[in-house]
N, C-alpha and C positions, 0 to 999 in steps of 0.2 A: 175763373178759367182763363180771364185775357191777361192777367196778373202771370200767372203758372208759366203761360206761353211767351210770355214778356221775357222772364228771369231767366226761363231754359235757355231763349235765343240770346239773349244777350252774353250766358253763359258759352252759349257754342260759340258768337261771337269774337268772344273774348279768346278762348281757346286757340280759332284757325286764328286768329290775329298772330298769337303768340308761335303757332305752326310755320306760317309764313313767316316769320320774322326768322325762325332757327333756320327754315329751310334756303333761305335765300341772302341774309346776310354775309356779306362779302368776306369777311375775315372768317378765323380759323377760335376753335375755341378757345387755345390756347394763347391767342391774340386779344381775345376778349377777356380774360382772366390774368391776360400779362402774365403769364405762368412761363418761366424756363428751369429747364432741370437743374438741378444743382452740379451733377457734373453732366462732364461731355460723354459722350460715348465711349471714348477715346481711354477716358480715364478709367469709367466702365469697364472696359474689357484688361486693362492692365489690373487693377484690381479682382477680377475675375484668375486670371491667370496665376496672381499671385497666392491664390486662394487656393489652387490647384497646387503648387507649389507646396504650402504648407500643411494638405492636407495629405500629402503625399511623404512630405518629410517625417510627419505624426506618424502614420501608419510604419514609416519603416525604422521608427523608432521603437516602436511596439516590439517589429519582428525582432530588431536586434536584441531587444530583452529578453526575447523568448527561444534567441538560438535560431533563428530562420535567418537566411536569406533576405537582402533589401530587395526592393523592386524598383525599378524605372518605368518613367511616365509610358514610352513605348510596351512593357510587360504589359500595364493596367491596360492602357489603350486594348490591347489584344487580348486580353480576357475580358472586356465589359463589349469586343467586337465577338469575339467566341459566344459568352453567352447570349447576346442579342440575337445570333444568329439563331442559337438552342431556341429559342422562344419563339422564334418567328415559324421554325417547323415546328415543334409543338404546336400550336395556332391553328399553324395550315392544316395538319393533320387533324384537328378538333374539329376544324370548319368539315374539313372532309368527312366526318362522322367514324373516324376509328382511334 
């Protein structure tokens, strides 16, 4: 039995030791892992952008093959704001019970 209660506490121990040590060590994880992003934010977002760009170009290449109308970033913007709206009263109206 003094053996059982040896190894639990040493166990717990060992644990808060490792608790206190996350909780109060002064750097950042990312400081402890030497970890930084491969890019910046910066870059992030321009490649975001440009991805919007091309996904936009795709789609209105589609429509030109099919005889529609291109669209602009401003069209999409206002249809994916039209439909968000659609959904949000659908919603409200669900929560409402009718």
């Amino acid at each position: 039995m003094g053996f059982e209660l040896l190894a639990v506490g040493a166990l717990v121990a060992v644990f808060l030791m490792l608790l206190a040590i996350g909780r109060w060590h002064p750097g950042t994880n990312a400081e402890v892992l030497d970890w930084k992003p491969t890019r910046s934010y910066e870059d992030e977002a321009g490649l975001e952008l440009e991805e919007v760009d091309q996904m936009i170009e795709a789609q209105n290449e589609r429509r030109r093959r099919s005889g529609r109308p291109e669209l602009t970033e401003d069209e999409i913007r206002a249809q994916v704001h039209s439909e968000q709206t659609e959904q949000q009263h659908r919603s409200a109206r669900y929560r409402k019970g009718g």
